[in-house]
N, C-alpha and C positions, 0 to 999 in steps of 0.2 A: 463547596466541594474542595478547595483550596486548603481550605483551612482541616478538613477533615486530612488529607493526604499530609499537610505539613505535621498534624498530630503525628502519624501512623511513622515519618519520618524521625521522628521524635524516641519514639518509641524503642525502634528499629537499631538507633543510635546509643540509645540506651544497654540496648543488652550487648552492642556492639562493645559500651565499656565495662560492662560487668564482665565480659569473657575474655576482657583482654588482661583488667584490673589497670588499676591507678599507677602502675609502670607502665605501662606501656606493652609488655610482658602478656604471652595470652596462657592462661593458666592451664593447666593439664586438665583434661576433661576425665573423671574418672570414668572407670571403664563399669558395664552392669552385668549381671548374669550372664545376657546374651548378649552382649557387644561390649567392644572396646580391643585393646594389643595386651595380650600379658605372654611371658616366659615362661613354659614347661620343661622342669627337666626326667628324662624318661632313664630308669635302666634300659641297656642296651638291650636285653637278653626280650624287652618285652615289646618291642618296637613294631613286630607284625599287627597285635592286638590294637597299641594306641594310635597306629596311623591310621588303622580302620575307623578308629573313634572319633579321630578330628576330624578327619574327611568327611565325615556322616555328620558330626555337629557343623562344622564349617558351612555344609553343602544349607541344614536348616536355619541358621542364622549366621548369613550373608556379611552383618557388622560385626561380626566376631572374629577376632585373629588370631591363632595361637603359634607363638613361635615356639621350636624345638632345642633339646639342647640332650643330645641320644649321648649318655656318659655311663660313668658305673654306678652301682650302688651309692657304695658314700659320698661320691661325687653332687649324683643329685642331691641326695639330704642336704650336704653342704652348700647348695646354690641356694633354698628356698633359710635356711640358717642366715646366709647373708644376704637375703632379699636379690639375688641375680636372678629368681628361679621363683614363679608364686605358689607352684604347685611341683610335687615329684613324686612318678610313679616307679615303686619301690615293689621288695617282694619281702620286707619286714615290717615290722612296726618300727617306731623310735628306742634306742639303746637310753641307757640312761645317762649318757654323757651327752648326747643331743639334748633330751628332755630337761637338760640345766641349762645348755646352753642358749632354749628359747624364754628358760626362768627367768634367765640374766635379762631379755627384752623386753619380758614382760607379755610375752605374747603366750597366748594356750594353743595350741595346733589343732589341729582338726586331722583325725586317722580315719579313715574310710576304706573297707575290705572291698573288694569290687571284685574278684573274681577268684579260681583254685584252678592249679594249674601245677606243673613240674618241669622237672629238672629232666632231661631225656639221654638217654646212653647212645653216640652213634657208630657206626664202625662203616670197612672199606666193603665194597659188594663182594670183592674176592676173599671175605672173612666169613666161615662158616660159623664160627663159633660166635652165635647169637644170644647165649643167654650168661648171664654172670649171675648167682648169688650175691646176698645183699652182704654175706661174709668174704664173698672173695673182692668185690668193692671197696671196703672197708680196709683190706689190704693193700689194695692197689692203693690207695690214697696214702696209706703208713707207710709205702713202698718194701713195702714186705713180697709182693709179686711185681716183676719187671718182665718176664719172658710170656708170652702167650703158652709157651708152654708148661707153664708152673696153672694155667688156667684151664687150660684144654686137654694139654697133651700134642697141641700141633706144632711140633720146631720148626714148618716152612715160615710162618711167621715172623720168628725171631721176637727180638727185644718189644716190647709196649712205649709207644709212644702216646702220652695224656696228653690231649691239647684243651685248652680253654679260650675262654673270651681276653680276658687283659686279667693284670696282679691286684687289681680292685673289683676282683670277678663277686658279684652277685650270687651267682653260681656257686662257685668255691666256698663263700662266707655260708652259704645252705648244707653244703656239705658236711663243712666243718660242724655245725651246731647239730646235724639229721644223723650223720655217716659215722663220723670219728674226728675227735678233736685234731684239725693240722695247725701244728704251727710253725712248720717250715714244707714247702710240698717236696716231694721228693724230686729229684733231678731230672728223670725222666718225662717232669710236666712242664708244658710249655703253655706260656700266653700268649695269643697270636693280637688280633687288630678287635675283632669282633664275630657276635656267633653264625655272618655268613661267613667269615674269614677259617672259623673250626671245621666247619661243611665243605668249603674248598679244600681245607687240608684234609682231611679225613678221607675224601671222595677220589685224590691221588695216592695215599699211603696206604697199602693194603697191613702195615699194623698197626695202624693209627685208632686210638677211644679217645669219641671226642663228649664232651661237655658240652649240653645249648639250653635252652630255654623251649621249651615245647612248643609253645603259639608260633614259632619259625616255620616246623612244621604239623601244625594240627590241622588246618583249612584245607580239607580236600577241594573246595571252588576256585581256592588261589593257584593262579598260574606260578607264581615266585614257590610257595609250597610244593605244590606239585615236582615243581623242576629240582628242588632238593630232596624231595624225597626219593628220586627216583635216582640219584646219584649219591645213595650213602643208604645203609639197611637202619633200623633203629632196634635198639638190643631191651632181649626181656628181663626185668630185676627179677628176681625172686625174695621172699621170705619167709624162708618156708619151705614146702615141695611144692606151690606155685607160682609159674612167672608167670607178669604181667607189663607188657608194654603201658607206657604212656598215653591209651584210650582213654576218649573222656568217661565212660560209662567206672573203668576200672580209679579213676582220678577221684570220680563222686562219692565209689564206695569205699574209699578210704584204700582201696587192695594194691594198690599201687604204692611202692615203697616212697619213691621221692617225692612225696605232694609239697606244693608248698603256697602259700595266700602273695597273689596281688595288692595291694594296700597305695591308696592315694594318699599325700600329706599334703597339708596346704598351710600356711601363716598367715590367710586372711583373717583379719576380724569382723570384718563385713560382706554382707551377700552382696558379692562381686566376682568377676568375671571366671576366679579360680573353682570360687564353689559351685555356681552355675557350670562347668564343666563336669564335678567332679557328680553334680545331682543328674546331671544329663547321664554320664556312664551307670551310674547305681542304680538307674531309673529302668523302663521298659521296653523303650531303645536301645539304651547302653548293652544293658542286659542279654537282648537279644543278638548284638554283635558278639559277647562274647561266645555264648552258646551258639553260633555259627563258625567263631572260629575254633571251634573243637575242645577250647576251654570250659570248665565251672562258672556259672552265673556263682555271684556269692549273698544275693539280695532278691533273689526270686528260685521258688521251687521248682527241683526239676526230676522228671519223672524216668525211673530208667525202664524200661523195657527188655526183660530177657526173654529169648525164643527156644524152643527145645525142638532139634531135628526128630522127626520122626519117621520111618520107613513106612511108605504108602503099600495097605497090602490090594492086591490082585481084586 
């Protein structure tokens, strides 16, 4: 019996130095699809959707960590480029100046669509003027319209104030490629902190358009949605003679002018802890958080359903 326990002590001590290594030193434990710490960096604009995602992976695998790092656009790209970051939820694909940059490493990326979603127009509750053309837009960005009245016709308004997320805005860089080429915004547009930071300005300035990220608010279950939506209107685009809000129904069928793709990147080369995340969202949980939160699944079909009123006769 002795001698069996001395074995098993033996043993014990063994992997004690294999995991330490012959320094002394205990070697990083790589991390696996579902366990292990890695860094995600998220655009800011999509923060409602990916918190719901990790909380919901988190919640089914308990050795899993994922730290956060809510930035802009190119910022995240630029974290997982320099390995600070192993995964970034983006709302583009890679430019071709990143796509050399991971040449240079050696590494091939991995793009993954995960969802469709937009860009959403908001204004102040004291703003009647709820619908903008996709050509009076396109203006206001050129700063060709500054007055709510060059849009309306209403002078209690006065001048237009554009608010956005930050000068690394997501948003913005959507605009610019979807809208009309900016390459300088016009003066009247402002960068605030982030896009609850545009919902608080917008929700005080009765002539304030702001810029956000839809998934902010799409989730009628979410209480944080809920409470911004009820303190800012959300304005119909048009292209066309029809507007259309931000609805997912109108996102799906394309009718919605600012659509635009969710996209994961990752630098792993190995199925590890980043692509395990990135196959959990793609997957039929994933999926189904986003189709709860008011967004496009972009890897499972989804069915729309239209109803037509009809007058009940006697």
């Amino acid at each position: 019996m002795k001698m069996r326990t001395d074995y098993l002590i033996v043993i014990a001590s063994s992997l004690f130095l294999v995991a330490c290594g012959g320094s002394g030193k205990q070697e990083k434990i790589r991390d696996t699809p579902t366990a292990g710490t890695i860094t995600i960096a998220i655009d800011e604009s999509l923060r409602p959707l990916l918190s719901a995602e990790m909380d919901t992976f988190q919640g089914i695998y308990d050795q899993a960590h994922l730290n956060t790092i809510y930035t802009s656009e190119d910022s995240a790209i630029a974290a997982v480029i320099k390995d600070s970051a192993r995964v970034a939820f983006v709302t583009r694909h890679l430019n071709r100046q990143e796509e050399q940059a991971f040449e240079k490493l050696t590494i091939i990326p991995r793009q993954l669509d995960i969802a469709n979603e937009g860009v959403a127009l908001v204004i102040n509750k004291a703003n009647a003027d709820s619908l903008i053309s996709f050509d009076q837009l396109k203006s206001i960005l050129e700063g060709k319209l500054t007055d709510w009245s060059q849009i309306s016709g209403n002078k209690k308004l006065g001048p237009l104030e554009a608010v956005f997320d930050n000068p690394q805005s997501g948003v913005i860089r959507f605009l610019s490629d979807s809208v009309t080429k900016i390459d300088k915004l016009p003066k009247n547009f402002y960068g605030v902190k982030n896009n609850a930071a545009v919902i608080d300005y917008v929700s005080k300035k009765p002539n304030a358009l702001g810029f956000i990220g839809v998934s902010w608010i799409s989730d009628k279950d979410d209480p944080a949605s809920n409470k911004f939506l009820n303190s800012i209107k959300v304005v119909g685009v048009s292209r066309g003679d029809k507007y259309f809000k931000p609805y997912q129904a109108y996102i799906a069928s394309w009718q919605y002018p600012l659509r635009r793709k969710v996209t994961a990147i990752t630098r792993e080369t190995r199925i590890a802890l980043g692509n395990g995340f990135m196959s959990f969202v793609a997957g039929d949980k994933g999926q189904r958080i986003v189709l709860k939160s008011g967004m496009v699944p972009a890897t499972m079909p989804l069915r729309i359903v239209s109803f037509k009123k009809k007058k009940l006769e006697d």
